[in-house]
N, C-alpha and C positions, 0 to 999 in steps of 0.2 A: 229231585222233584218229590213234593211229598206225595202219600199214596193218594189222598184225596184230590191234591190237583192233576195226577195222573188220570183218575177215574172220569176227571170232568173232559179232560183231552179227549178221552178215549170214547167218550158218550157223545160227547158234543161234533168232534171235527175226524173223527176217524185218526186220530193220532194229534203228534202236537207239531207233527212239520207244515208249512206252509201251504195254501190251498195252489191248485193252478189256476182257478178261476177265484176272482174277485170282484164284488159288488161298486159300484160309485154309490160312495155315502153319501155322498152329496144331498141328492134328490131323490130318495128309492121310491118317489108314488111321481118323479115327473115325466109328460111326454116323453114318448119313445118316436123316431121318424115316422111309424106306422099308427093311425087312430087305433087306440084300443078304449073299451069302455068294461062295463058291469053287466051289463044286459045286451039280450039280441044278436046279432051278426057279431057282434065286434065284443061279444062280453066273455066271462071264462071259459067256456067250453070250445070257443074259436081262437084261442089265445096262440095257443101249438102252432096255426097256419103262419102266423107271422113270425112265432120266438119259439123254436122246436125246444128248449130249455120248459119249458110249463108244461112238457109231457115227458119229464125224464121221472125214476124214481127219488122219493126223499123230498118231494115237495111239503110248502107250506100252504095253508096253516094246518091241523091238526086237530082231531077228538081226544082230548085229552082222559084218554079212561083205558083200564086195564097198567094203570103207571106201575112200577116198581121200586117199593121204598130204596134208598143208597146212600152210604155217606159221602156226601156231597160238598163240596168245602161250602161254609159259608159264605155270605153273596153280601157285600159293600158297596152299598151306592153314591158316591163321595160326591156331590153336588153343590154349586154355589150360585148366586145368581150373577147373572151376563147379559149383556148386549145382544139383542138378534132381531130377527125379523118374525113374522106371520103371515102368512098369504096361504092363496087358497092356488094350488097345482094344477088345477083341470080335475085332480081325483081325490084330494084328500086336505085337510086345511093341515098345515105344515108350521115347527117353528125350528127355524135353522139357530141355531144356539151351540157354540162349545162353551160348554163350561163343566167339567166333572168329570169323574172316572168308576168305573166300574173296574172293581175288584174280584177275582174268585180264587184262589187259593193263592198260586204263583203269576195266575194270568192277569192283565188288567186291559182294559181297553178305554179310548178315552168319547164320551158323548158330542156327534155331531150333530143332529134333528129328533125330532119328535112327530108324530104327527098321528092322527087321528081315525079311527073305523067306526060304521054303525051300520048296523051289529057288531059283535065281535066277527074277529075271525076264527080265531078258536073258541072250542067248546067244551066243553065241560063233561062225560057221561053223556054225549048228544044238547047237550042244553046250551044254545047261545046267551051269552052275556047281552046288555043292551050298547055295551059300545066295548072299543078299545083303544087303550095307547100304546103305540110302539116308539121306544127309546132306543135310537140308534147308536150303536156305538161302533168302531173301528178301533185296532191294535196298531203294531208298530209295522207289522208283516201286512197290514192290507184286510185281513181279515175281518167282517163281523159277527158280532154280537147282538141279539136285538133282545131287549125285556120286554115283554109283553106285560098290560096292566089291565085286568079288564074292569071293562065301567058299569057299578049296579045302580040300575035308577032307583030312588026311594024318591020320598017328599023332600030330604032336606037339600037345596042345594050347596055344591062345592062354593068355599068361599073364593077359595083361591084360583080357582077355573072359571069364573064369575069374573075375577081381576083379568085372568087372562083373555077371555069371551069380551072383554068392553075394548080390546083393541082387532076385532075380526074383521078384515075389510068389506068391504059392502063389494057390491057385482062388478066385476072388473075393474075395482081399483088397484094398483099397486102395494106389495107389499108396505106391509106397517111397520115401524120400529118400536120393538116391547124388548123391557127387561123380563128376564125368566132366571125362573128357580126350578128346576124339574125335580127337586126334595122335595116341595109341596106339592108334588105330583102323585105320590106315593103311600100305598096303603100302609097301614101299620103287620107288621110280620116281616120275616123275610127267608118264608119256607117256598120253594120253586121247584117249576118240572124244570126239565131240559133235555133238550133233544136235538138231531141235526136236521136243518132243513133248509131255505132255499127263500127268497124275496116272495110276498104275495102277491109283488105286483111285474109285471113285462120289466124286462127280460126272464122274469122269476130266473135269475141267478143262483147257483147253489154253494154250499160249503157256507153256508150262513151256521150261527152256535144261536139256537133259540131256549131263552129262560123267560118264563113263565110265572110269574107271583101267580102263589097260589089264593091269598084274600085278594078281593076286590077291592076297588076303589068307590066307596058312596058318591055318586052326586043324585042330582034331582032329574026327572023325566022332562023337563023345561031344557036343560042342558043337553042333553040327549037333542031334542027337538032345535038345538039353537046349531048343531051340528049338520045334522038330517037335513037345515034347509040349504044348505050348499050341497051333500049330496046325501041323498036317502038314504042308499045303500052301495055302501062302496066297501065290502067284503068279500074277499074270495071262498068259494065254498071249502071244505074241510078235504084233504086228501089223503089218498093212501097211504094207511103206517108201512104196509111193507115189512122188512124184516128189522125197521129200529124197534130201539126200546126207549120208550119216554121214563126217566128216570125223574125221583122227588126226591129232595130233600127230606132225610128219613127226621122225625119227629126228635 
């Protein structure tokens, strides 16, 4: 194994043997038997009563400050477009899509969903982005991988999120069928943190490998807003680093 994709084992998953616990990739923002929400009784601070996993160390998401440069393999995002769905979860608008593969040195994992936060979840130095994407991906072993992309509102909007935005179901319809390219999802760079953490949503599951683009992704404050009106805010707040180290892609 080269020393670089050693480094990422060793940052990301605590080694490179198999987790004992593993995420369903499937649906990581769908219903759990137990109501859980964002806020109130049932929002993250109450999370622990139902899923004692959302109170262990090593959760996600994370303040992404105090990083330490690393040579980090380079980070490939092999994407094509596919057949999939869009709907909206109860918590998060959602597009079930394989189609691509994530690369990082020896490791690869292949993309099962995407789906959507506002706010971000992660932050930056304490500073929320105005949204996020999460690209889910799963190995051969079970394991994921999720990229985080965060979304900065300007004036101009995304075109291509725009394309994807004109197939959003309306309130309680059933999932839509959209072709997706989650390459046009993606900012330009492909400098990233990474770190080990854990689903941001019930069961918050751990042994998750989280990467991080460090640009953001442009869209418009309209797009933000075209999000926000299925759910305003459906991020989990930032949690304790603990004794990881969030590691970057050194320059």
């Amino acid at each position: 194994m080269k020393p670089s994709a050693l480094l990422l084992c060793l940052l990301l998953a605590g080694g490179c043997a198999a987790r004992s616990k593993h995420a369903d990739p499937a649906d990581t923002a769908a219903a759990e038997p137990a109501h859980w929400t964002y806020e109130g009784e049932t929002g993250p601070d109450h999370w622990a009563e139902t899923y004692p996993d959302c109170a262990l160390p090593d959760e996600s998401p994370l303040d992404l400050a105090g990083t330490v440069d690393a040579p980090l393999p380079a980070l490939q995002l092999d994407y094509r477009p596919v057949e999939g769905t869009i709907r909206d979860t109860g918590h998060a608008i959602q597009v079930d899509a394989a189609g691509g593969t994530l690369r990082a040195g020896d490791a690869a994992a292949d993309l099962v969903q995407l789906h959507f936060h506002v706010p971000s979840e992660h932050t930056v130095d304490g500073r929320a982005a105005a949204g996020e994407l999460h690209l889910v991906h799963r190995d051969t072993a079970g394991v994921l991988t999720v990229v985080g992309v965060l979304l900065e509102a300007g004036a101009a909007p995304h075109a291509y999120l725009d394309s994807l935005f004109a197939f959003l179901p309306r309130e309680g319809a059933e999932a839509q069928a959209v072709t997706v390219n989650a390459a046009r999802l993606l900012p330009d760079g492909r400098s990233y943190y990474a770190y080990p953490g854990s689903l941001t949503t019930p069961p918050c599951t751990g042994g998750v490998r989280w990467i991080v683009l460090a640009a953001p992704l442009p869209v418009s404050a309209e797009q933000i807003e075209a999000l926000a009106r299925y759910h305003p805010r459906n991020a989990r707040p930032v949690q304790p680093l603990g004794s990881r180290t969030i590691a970057r892609l050194a320059p």
